[in-house]
C-alpha positions in Angstrom: 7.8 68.3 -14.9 5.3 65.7 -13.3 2.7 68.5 -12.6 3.0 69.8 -16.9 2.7 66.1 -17.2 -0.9 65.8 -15.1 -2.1 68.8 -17.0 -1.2 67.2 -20.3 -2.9 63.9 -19.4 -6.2 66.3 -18.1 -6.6 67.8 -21.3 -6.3 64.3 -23.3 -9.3 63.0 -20.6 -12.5 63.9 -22.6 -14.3 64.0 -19.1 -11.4 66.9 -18.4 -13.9 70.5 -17.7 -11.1 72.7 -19.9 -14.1 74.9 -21.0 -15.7 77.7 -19.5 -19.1 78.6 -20.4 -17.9 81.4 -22.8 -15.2 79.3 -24.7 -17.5 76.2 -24.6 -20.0 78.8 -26.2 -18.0 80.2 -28.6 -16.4 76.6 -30.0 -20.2 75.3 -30.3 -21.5 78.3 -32.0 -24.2 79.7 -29.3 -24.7 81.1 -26.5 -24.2 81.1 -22.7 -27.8 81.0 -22.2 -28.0 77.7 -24.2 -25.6 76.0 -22.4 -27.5 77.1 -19.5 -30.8 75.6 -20.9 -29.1 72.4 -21.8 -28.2 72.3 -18.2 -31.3 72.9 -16.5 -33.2 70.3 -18.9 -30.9 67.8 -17.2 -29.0 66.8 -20.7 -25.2 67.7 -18.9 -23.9 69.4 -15.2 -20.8 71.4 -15.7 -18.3 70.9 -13.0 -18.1 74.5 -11.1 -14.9 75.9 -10.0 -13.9 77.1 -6.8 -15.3 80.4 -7.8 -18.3 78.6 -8.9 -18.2 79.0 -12.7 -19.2 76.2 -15.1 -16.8 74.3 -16.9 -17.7 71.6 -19.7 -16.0 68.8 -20.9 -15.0 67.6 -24.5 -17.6 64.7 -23.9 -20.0 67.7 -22.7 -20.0 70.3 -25.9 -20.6 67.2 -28.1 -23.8 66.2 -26.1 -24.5 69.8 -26.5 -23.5 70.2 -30.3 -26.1 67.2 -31.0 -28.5 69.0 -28.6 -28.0 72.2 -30.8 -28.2 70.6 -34.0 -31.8 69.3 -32.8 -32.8 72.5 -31.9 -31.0 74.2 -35.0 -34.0 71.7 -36.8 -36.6 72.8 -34.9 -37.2 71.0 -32.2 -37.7 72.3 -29.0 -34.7 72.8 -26.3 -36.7 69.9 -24.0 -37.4 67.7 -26.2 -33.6 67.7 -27.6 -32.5 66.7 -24.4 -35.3 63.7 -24.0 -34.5 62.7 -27.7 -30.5 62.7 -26.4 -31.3 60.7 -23.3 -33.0 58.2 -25.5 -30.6 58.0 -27.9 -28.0 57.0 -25.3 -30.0 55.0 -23.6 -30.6 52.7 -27.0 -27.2 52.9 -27.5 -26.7 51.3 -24.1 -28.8 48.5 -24.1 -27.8 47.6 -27.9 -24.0 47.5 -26.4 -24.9 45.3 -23.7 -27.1 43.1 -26.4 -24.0 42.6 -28.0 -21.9 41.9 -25.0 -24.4 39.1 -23.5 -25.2 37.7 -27.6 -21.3 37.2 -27.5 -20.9 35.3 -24.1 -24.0 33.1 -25.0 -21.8 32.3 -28.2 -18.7 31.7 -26.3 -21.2 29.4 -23.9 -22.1 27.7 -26.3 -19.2 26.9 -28.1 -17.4 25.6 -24.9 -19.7 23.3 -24.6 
């Protein structure tokens, strides 16, 4: 039972690599080659198996389904992954904006 339980806990983890390349594929609606692309340009890196096949995470296809819905709008492969990149990167810094805006109230309420 403990091992059924790992594997259960795995496929809850959205950082899990359930996917291969063809099933990612098929649940985002493209193509091996795509995935590849998106993975060249730097946007995700698969975890390879032992036999050296890519596998993609939950967290992965949906970095990859916003990646395709860019490109889907015409913009080009590259430039899907910078705009992606960005767009975390924002997100980032506006979390940790909100993180040091919150101590600096607690600061100065303390005081």
């Amino acid at each position: 039972m403990p091992a059924e339980n790992a594997l259960a806990d795995n496929l809850d983890d959205d950082d899990y690599p359930a996917y291969t390349m063809g099933r990612a594929a098929d649940v985002l609606g493209t193509t091996p080659a795509f995935l590849r692309a998106v993975g060249e340009a730097g946007l995700i890196t698969p975890l390879r198996s032992e036999g050296g096949h890519r596998r993609y995470s939950r967290r992965q296809l949906r970095i990859a389904a916003r990646a395709r819905e860019l490109v889907d709008q015409g913009t080009p492969i590259e430039a899907a992954c910078r705009i992606i990149s960005l767009e975390d990167q924002l997100d980032d810094a506006v979390r940790l904006n909100r993180e040091m805006c919150r101590k600096l109230d607690e600061q100065g309420t303390d005081t």
